[in-house]
C-alpha positions as CSV (number, residue, x, y, z in Angstrom):
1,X,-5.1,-4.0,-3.6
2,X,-3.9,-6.8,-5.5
3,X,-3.1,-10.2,-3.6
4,X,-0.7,-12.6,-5.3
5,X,0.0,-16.0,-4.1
6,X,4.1,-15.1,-5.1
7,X,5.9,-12.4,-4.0
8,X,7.2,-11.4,-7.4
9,X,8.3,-7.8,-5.6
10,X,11.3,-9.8,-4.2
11,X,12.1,-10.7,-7.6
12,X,11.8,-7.7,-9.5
13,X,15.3,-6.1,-8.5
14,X,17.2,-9.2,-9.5
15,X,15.5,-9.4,-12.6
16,X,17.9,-5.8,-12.8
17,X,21.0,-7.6,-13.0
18,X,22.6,-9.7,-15.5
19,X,21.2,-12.8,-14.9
20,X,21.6,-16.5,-16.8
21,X,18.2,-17.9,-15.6
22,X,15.1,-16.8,-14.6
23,X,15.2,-16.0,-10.7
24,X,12.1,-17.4,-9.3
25,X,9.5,-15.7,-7.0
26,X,9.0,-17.3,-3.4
27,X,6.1,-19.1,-3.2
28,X,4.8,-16.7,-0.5
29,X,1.7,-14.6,-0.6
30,X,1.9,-10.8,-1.0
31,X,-0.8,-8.0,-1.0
32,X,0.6,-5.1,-3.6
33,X,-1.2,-1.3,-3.9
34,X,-1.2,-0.5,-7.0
35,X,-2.2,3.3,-7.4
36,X,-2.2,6.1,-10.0
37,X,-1.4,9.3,-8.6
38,X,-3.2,12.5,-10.3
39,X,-0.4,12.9,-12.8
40,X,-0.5,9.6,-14.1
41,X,2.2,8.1,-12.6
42,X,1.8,4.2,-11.5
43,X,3.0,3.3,-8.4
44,X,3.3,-0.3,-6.5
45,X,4.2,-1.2,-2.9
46,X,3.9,-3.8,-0.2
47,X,1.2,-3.6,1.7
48,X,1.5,-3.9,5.7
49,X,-0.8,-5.0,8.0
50,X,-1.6,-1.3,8.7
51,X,-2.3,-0.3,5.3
52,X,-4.5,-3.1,5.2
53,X,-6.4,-2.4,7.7
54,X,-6.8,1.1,7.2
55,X,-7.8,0.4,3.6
56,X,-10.4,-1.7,4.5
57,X,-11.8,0.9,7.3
58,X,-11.8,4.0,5.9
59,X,-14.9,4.7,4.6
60,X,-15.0,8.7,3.9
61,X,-17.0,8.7,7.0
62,X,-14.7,8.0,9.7
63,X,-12.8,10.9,11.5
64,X,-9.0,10.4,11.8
65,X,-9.4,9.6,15.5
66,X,-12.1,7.0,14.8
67,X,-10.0,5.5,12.1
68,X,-6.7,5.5,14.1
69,X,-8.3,4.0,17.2
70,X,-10.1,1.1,15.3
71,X,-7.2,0.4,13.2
72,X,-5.1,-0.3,16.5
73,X,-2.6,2.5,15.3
74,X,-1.5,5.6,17.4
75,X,-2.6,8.6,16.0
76,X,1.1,9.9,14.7
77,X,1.3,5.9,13.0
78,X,-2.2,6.9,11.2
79,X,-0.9,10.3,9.9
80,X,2.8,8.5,8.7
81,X,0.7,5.8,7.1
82,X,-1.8,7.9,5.7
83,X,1.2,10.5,4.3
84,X,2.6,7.6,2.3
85,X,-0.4,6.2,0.8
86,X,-1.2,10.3,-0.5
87,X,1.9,10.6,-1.7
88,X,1.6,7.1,-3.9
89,X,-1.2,8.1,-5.2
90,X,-3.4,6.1,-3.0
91,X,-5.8,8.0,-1.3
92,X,-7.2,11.7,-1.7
93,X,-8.8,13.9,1.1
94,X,-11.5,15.7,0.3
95,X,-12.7,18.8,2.6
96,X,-16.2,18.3,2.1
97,X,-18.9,20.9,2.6
């Protein structure tokens, strides 16, 4: 996770369009995933409150019910969530042994 103190992700799509001057970045703070999925490809996104959170709980050890219940998320939430973060690359399951 990267946290910036200006949400440049606002900026990014007008940078797009013809523009004359720079468009500036809100001075608001942001918290961006940055992740590499296992064919390379970079990928950044917002990060809610829930990815947040479940970022900072998961620990390999936790089942999906433990996780879900103490990231305050209902267990279809957790799988959504967790869906999108696989998909960008984020996180990887393993099936352990």
């Amino acid at each position: 996770m990267l946290d910036l103190s200006y949400d440049l992700p606002t900026v990014l799509p007008q940078l797009l369009r013809p523009w004359t001057t720079v468009p500036e970045a809100p001075a608001q703070p942001v918290r961006l995933i940055i992740a590499r999925s296992r064919y390379g490809r970079v990928a950044v996104a917002k990060a809610t409150d829930a990815i947040v959170s479940i970022m900072e709980l998961a620990d390999g050890r936790k089942t999906l019910e433990d996780l879900a219940r103490e990231a305050g998320l209902r267990p279809a939430e957790l799988q959504a969530t967790l869906q999108g973060l696989t998909e960008l690359g984020a996180v990887r399951f393993s099936t352990g042994s």
